[in-house]
C-alpha positions as CSV (number, residue, x, y, z in Angstrom):
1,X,117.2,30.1,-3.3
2,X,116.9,32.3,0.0
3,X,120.0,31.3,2.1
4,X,118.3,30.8,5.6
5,X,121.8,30.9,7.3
6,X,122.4,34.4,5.8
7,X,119.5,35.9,4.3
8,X,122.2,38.8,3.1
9,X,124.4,36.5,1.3
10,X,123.6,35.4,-2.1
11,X,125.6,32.6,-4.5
12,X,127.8,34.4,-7.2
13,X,126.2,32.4,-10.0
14,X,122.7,34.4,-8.5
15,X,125.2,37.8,-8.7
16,X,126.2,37.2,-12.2
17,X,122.8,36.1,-13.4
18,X,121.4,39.7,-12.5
19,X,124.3,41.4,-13.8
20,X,123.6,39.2,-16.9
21,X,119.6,40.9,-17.1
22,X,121.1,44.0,-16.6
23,X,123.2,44.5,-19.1
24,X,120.4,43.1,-21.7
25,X,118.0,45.6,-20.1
26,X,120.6,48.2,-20.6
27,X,120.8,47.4,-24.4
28,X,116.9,47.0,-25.1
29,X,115.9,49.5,-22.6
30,X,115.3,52.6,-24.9
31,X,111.4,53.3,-25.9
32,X,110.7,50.4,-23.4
33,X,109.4,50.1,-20.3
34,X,111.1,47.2,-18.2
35,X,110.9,45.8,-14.8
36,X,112.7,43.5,-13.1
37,X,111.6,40.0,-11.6
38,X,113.1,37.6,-9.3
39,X,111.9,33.9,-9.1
40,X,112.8,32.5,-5.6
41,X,113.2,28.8,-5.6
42,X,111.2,27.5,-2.2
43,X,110.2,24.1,-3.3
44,X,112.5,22.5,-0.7
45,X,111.1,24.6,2.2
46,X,109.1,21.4,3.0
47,X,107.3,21.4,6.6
48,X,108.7,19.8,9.3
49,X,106.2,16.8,9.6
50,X,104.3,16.3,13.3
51,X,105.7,19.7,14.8
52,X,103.7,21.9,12.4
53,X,101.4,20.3,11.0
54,X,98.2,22.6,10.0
55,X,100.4,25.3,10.2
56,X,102.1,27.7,8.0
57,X,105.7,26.6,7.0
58,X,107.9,28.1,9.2
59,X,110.8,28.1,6.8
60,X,108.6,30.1,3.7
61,X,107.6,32.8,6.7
62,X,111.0,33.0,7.8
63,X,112.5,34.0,4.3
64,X,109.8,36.2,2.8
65,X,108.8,38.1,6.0
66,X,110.2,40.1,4.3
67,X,111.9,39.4,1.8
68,X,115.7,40.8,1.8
69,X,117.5,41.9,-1.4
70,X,121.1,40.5,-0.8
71,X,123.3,43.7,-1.1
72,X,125.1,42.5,-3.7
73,X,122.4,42.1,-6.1
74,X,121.3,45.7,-5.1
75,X,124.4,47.3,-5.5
76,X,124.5,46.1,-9.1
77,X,121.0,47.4,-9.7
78,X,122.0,50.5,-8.3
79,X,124.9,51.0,-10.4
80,X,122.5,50.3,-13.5
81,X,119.8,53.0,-11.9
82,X,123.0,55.7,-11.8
83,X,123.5,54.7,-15.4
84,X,119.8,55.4,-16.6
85,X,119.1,58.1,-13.8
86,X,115.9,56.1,-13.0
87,X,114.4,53.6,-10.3
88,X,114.1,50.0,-11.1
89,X,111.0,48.1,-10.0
90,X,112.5,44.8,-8.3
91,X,109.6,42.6,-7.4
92,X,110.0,38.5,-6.0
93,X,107.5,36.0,-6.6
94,X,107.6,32.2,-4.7
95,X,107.6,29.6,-7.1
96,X,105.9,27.4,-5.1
97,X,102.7,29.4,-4.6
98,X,103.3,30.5,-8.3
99,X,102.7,26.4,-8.3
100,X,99.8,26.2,-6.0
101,X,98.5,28.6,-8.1
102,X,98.5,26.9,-11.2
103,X,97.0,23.9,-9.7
104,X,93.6,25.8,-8.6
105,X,93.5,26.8,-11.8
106,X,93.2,23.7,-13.7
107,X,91.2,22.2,-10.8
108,X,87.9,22.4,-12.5
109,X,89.3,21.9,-16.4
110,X,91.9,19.1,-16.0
111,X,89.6,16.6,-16.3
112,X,87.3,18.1,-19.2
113,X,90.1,19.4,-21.0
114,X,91.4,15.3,-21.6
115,X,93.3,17.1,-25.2
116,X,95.9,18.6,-22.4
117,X,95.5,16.8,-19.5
118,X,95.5,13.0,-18.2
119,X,95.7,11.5,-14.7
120,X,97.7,8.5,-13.4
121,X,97.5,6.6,-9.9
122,X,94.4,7.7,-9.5
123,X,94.6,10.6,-10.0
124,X,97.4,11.3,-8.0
125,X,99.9,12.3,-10.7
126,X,98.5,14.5,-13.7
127,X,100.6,14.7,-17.0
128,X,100.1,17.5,-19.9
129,X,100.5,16.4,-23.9
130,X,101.5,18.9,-26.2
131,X,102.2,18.3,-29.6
132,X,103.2,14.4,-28.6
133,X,105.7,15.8,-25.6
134,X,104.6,14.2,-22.4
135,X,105.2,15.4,-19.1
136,X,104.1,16.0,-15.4
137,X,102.5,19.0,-13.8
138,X,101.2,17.5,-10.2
139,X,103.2,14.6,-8.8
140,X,101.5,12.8,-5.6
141,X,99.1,15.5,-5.9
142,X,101.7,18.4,-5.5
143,X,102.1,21.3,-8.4
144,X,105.5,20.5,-9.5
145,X,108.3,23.1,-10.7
146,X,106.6,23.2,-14.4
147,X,103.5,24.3,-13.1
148,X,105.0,27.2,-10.9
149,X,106.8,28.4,-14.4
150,X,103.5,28.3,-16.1
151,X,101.6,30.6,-13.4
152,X,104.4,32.9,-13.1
153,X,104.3,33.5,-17.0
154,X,100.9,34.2,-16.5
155,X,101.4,36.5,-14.4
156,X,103.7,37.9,-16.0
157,X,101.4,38.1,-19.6
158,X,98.3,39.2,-17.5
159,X,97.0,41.3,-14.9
160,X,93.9,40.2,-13.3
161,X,91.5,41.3,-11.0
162,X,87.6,41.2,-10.8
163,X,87.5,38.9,-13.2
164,X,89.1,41.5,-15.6
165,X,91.9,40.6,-17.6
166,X,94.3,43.3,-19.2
167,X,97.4,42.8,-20.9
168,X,100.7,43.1,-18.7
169,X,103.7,42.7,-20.2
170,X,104.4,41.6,-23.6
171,X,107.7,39.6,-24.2
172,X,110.0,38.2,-21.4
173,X,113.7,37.3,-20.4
174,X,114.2,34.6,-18.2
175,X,117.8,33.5,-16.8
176,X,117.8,30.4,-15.3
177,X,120.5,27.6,-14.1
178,X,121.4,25.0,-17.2
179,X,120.1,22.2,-14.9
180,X,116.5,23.8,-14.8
181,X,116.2,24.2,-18.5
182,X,113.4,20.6,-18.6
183,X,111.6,22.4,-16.1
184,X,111.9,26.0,-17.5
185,X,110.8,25.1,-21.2
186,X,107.7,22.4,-19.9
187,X,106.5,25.5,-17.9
188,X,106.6,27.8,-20.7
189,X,104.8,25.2,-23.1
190,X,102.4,24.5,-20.3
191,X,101.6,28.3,-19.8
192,X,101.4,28.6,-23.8
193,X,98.8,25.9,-24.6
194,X,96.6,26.3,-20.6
195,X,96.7,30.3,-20.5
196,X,97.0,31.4,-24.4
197,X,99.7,33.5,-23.3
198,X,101.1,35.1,-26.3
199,X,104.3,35.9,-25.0
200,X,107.0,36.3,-26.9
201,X,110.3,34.8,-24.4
202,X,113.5,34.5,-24.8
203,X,115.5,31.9,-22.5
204,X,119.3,31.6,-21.2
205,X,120.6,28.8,-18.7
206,X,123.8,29.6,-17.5
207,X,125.5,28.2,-14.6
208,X,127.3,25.0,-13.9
209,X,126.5,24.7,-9.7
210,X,123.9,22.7,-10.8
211,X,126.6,19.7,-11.8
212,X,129.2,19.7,-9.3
């Protein structure tokens, strides 16, 4: 999460998460190409109801305009960039547009595709089934934090554009808090059965913020 407060300061859980990719990168990097990818969690930026309303949210402008690598995660990546006398690419994606994005694109196929998809409170609240496990994508008609995983694994798998689709990259680490790990795995098995991602992924939650 961007700290708002101190957009410079970051938790040390974040710190040792990175340190964490890193050191895997460092030990898988040879006759691979590798980049590196930070989710930011923005779900909570909610808009500040009757002041902007129609507006953009202040709060997402704010933190991504632009976007500031806390020092302390680039002084690790530095140290790693010494190591391999190379540049790493660092790139940020918002997990709530990763969401929105989702949601446009099973606006048109939700309701055809009834194998994947099924609607409650009319429909308000839209669930996917996979292999008998149950659970929600868009709750009160918002793209929830499944959804977001499933885009940004997409995006991860694919590179679109002009209606062209080429392949991206081709197997993926995530590191994500313990406590996200319902939301983490739905995502992925979301993205795998909507998108036909292919991608091989290997998951870690670490962390223990979550519970105290």
């Amino acid at each position: 999460m961007v700290n708002l407060q101190d957009r410079f300061k970051v938790s040390s859980e974040a710190i040792n998460s990175v340190k964490m990719a890193l050191a895997l990168i460092d030990r898988l990097r040879i006759g691979r190409e590798m980049d590196f990818l930070i989710p930011l969690n923005d779900f909570y930026m909610e808009k500040d109801a009757g002041t902007d309303e129609g507006k953009a949210n202040s709060y997402r402008k704010e933190a991504y305009n632009p976007y500031i690598v806390p020092p302390e995660i680039l002084k690790v990546v530095q140290l790693y960039e010494k190591r391999w006398n190379t540049t790493t690419n660092i790139y940020y994606c918002s997990e709530k547009n990763m969401a929105d994005k989702f949601k446009r694109h099973i606006k048109s196929s939700k309701k055809e595709n009834k194998e994947l998809f099924y609607p409650l409170n009319e429909n308000r609240d839209w669930y996917m089934s996979i292999d008998g496990h149950e659970f929600p994508v868009i709750t009160n008609n918002k793209p929830n934090c499944a959804a977001g995983n499933a885009a940004t694994l997409r995006d991860i798998r694919y590179e679109v554009s002009c209606n062209k689709v080429k392949d991206k990259y081709t197997s993926h680490i995530g590191i994500y808090p313990l406590c996200s790990m319902k939301n983490v795995l739905d995502g992925y098995l979301a993205g795998e059965a909507f998108y036909h991602l292919s991608l091989p992924t290997y998951f870690i939650f670490t962390g223990k913020s979550c519970f105290r």
